[in-house]
Each structure stands twice: as structure tokens, then as C-alpha cells.
N, C-alpha and C positions, 0 to 999 in steps of 0.2 A: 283400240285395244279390246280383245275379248271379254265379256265381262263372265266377272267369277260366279263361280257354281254357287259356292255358299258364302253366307257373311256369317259368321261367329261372334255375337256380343255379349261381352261381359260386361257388367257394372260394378260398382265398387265404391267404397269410402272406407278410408284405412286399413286393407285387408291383410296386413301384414303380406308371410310369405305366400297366402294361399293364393295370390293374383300371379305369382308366378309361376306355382304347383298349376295351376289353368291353364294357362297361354302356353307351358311348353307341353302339354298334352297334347295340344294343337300342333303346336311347328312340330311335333313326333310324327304327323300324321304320314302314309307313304302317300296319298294324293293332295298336289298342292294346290288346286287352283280354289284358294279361298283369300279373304280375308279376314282378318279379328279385329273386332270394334269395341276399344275400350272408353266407357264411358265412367270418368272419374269425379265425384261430388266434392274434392278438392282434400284430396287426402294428403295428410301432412306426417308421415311415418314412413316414407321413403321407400313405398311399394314398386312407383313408377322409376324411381331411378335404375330399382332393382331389374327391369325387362329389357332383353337382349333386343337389339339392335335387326331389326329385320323389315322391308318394304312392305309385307304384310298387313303389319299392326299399325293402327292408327288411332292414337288418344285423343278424346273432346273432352276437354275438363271443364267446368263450369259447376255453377250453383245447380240443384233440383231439389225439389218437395220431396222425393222417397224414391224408391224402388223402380216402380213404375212411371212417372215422368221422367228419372233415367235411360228407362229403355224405350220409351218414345224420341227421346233428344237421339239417342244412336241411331233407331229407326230413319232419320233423316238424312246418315251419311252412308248407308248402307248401298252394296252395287251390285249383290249376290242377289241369283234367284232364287235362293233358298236360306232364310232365316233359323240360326238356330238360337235359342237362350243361355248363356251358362252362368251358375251363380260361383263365384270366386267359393276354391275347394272341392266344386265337382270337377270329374276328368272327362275327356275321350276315356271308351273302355280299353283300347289297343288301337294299336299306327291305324289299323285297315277299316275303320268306321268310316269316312270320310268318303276313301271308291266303295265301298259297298255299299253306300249309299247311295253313293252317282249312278250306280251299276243298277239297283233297282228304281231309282227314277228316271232312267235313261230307259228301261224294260217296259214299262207301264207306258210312256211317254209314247212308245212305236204305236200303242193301241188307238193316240188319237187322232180325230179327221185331219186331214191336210195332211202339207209338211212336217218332218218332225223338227220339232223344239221354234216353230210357229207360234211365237207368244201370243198372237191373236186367237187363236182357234186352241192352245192346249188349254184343259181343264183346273180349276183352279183344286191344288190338294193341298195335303198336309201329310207329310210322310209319319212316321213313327216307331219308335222301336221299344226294346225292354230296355229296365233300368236293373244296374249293380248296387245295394243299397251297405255302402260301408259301413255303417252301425249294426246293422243286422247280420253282415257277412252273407248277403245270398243273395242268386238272384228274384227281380220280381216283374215278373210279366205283366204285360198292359194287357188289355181286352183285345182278342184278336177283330174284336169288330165293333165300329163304333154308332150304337142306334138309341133311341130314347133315353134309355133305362141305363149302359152308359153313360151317357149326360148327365145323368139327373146322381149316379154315384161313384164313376171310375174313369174319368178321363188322365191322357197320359200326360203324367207331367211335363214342363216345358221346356224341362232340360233334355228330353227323348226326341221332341217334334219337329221337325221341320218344315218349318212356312213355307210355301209360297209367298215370294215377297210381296205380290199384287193383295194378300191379303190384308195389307197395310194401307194400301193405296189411300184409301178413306177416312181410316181414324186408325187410330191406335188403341194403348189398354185407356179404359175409362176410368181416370187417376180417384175419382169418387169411391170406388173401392180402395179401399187398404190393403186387404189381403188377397182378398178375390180377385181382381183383373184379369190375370192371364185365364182363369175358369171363365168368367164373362169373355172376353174375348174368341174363346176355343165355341163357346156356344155363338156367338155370332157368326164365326167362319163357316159352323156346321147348318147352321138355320137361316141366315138370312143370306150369308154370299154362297152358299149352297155347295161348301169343297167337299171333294169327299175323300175322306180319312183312310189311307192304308195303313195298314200294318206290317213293317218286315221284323222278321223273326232274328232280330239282329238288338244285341247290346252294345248300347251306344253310349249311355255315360255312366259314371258312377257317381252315385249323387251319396254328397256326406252328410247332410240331416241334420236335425238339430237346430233351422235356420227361424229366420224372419215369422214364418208363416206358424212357428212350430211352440212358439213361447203360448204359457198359460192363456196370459189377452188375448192377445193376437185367435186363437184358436176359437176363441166366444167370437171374436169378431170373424170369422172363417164360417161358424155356424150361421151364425145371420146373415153375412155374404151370401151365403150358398143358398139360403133359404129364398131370399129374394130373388137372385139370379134366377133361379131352377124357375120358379114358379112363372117370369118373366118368359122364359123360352118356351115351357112346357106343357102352361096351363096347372091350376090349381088343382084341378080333377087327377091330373099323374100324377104330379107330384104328393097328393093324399094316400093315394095307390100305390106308389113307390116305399114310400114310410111305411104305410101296412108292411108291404114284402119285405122290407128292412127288420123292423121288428119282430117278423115269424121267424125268420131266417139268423137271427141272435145276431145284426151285426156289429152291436155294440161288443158282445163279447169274440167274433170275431178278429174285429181291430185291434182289441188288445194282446188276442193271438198274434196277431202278425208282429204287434208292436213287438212282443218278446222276444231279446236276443235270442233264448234260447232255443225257442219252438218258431219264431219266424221260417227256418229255414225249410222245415218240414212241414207248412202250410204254404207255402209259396209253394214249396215241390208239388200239394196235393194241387191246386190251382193252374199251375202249370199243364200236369196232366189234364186236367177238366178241360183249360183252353183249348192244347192240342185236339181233342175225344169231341169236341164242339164245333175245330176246323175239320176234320175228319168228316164230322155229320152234315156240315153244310157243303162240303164237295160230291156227295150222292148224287 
């Protein structure tokens, strides 16, 4: 049997109807050759009965620690070469994310040595796109390129990214982080198994906010996470350097520009342009 382009995993514990709002974003997709991997921590409010019947989808229920030892358990039943994350409530943006994805991994892919789609010899990446953010009503573009100073403040969420699955092969997220993981882990794929990060100009989920990561605690612990990580990948010396440029650069008051519904939408626009005006200057 040919194996699927992509694996789709959701996690989950009592997501009401949002686990279904998920999975049929997915079976809307026009390209099918995927699977979705529903990993459930033993939800008792009748979400699972709720998902239609289809060869796709395949649930692993069992006990797990949180978030992230969920999606290492899915990790193990996964058969797609390309991993995507979703958190119950986010969507696919529209049917056509899925081949235009294929489409631009299939494009990149002619470029490398050998044969094409030669697991031995193709490069290990991490596709990427923009994210829809429902609370704010706008779109918000990821960084069209990912180097130090990325890492260290704007990596794209992992509801946008698409793994290569090989970059699992070794470990998964380091459940020691709470919040942090999937950050920790995006800095190991970039630094030490050495993928390198595209960017297509393409909106791939819509993420609904509000979650895990986003509660008062959690965010103190998000700070310390990050602080650790960064300096771990980066060296203490950027990381010092980086906080400088952070603080000249107001981004504390920044963020809580973006955060504003009402002004989010016209600061993603100015950012967006700057994106594009910076791909512009790097194709010279």
C-alpha cells in the first residue's frame, strides 16, 4: 500500500463538539491521500461516538500525562511523511490546503540529489504556512524565513508546520516542558537535525486561541520555558542581544497591539507587507 502524504493528529480529552468541527475540516479536504490520528486521554462526553465512520481516522485512547505525551503516543502510529498538529477547534483554512501543500512539497522535492521522493537522499524539512486567527478575525503571517532571531521570537505555530516525519525518528516533544515542547522541539529540528524550514504563502489553519498555552499560569510558565530553551539553542550572548532588540523595538507593547481585536487586524496587515518588502529584497 502506498503510504500517505500526510498524518493529521489531533489530541483530545473531552472536547465536546470541537473534535468534530476538526476532523471534518479534514475529510472536506479535495486531496485525500492522508490519515488523521486521533489520540484520546479517555474522554467520557461522547465526542468519539460523535465522528463519522470513515477508513482514514484511527483512534488510540489510552491514559497520558498532558498534551505532549499525547502526541508522542500518536507519533507511534503515524504512516504519513508529513506530520501535521491540530488542536481540537482549529480548522483546515479551505478543502485545498492539503494539495497545495503536496504541490509545494512535491516542487522543492525535484530540487533534490537522486531520485525524486528518494527517502534516503531527500532533505529533511518542515513545510509552513500562515495562520487565520479566529479571535482576532485576520490573517497572521509567519516569518517568511526562518534564522536565529526567528528562533529566539517567532517561530510558526504547529498548527501551520508540516514535519517531515523522519524528524521524529529519535525523540519526540520533551514532555519536561509543560508549555514549551513543541518550541523545544522546532529548535531542535532547526539546530541539531539541521531541516530546513520553507515557507509557502499559503493559509493553512485557523487557529481558535484561547487554549492550553494561553491561561494566566501557563503563560509565566511559557516565559520560563522560552527563556531556557532559547538560551539552550542560542547561546546566552543572543539571547541578551535579542532582549535588547526586543525592548528598543516596544515589543511588549507591540503584542498587545496584535493581541487587540480591534487593531490586530491592521498590524498583521502592516507586517504582512514588511514580510512580503523583505521577500522582495532577499530575491535581488
Amino acid at each position: 500500500m502506498a503510504q500517505n502524504s500526510f498524518s493529521i493528529v489531533i489530541v483530545c480529552l473531552n472536547p465536546g463538539k470541537k473534535l468534530l468541527v476538526t476532523v471534518e475540516s479534514v475529510l472536506a479536504q479535495q486531496y485525500g491521500n492522508y490519515e488523521i490520528i486521533i489520540k484520546d486521554g479517555g474522554s467520557g462526553d461522547g465526542s468519539l461516538e460523535r465522528l463519522p465512520s470513515d477508513s482514514r481516522i484511527r483512534v488510540i485512547a489510552g491514559k497520558d500525562s498532558g498534551i505532549y505525551d499525547a502526541m508522542n503516543q500518536a507519533l507511534d502510529a503515524v504512516s504519513g511523511r508529513y506530520v501535521l498538529f491540530l488542536n481540537c477547534g482549529d480548522v483546515l483554512h479551505d478543502a485545498g490546503v492539503l494539495e497545495h501543500m503536496e504541490e509545494i512539497i512535491r516542487d522543492k522535492r525535484r530540487g533534490d540529489p537522486g531520485q525524486e521522493g528518494c527517502a534516503r537522499r531527500e532533505r529533511l524539512r518542515i513545510f509552513y504556512g500562515d495562520q487565520y486567527n479566529l479571535r482576532q478575525k485576520c490573517a497572521v503571517c509567519s516569518a517568511p524565513a526562518v534564522n536565529d532571531f526567528t528562533c529566539y521570537r517567532n517561530v510558526p505555530c504547529h498548527q501551520v508546520c508540516f514535519y517531515d516525519a523522519r524528524l521524529f525518528a529519535e525523540r519526540g516533544y520533551d514532555t519536561r516542558y509543560r508549555v514549551r515542547a513543541d518550541y523545544e522541539h522546532f529548535l531542535y529540528c532547526i539546530y541539531e537535525k539541521k531541516a530546513e524550514a520553507v515557507h509557502a504563502a499559503l493559509l493553512v489553519a485557523d487557529y481558535e486561541g484561547g487554549g492550553f498555552s494561553e491561561t494566566p499560569g501557563n503563560r509565566r510558565v511559557s516565559a520560563r520555558e522560552h527563556a531556557e530553551i532559547a538560551e539552550r539553542y542560542l547561546g546566552r550572548r543572543k539571547v541578551l542581544g535579542y532582549r535588547a532588540v526586543m525592548l528598543l523595538t516596544l515589543a511588549p507593547l507591540r503584542t498587545r497591539i496584535a493581541e487587540n481585536e480591534r487593531l490586530a487586524g491592521a498590524y498583521n496587515g502592516l507586517k504582512a507587507g514588511l514580510y512580503r518588502m523583505m521577500g522582495k529584497g532577499a530575491g535581488r
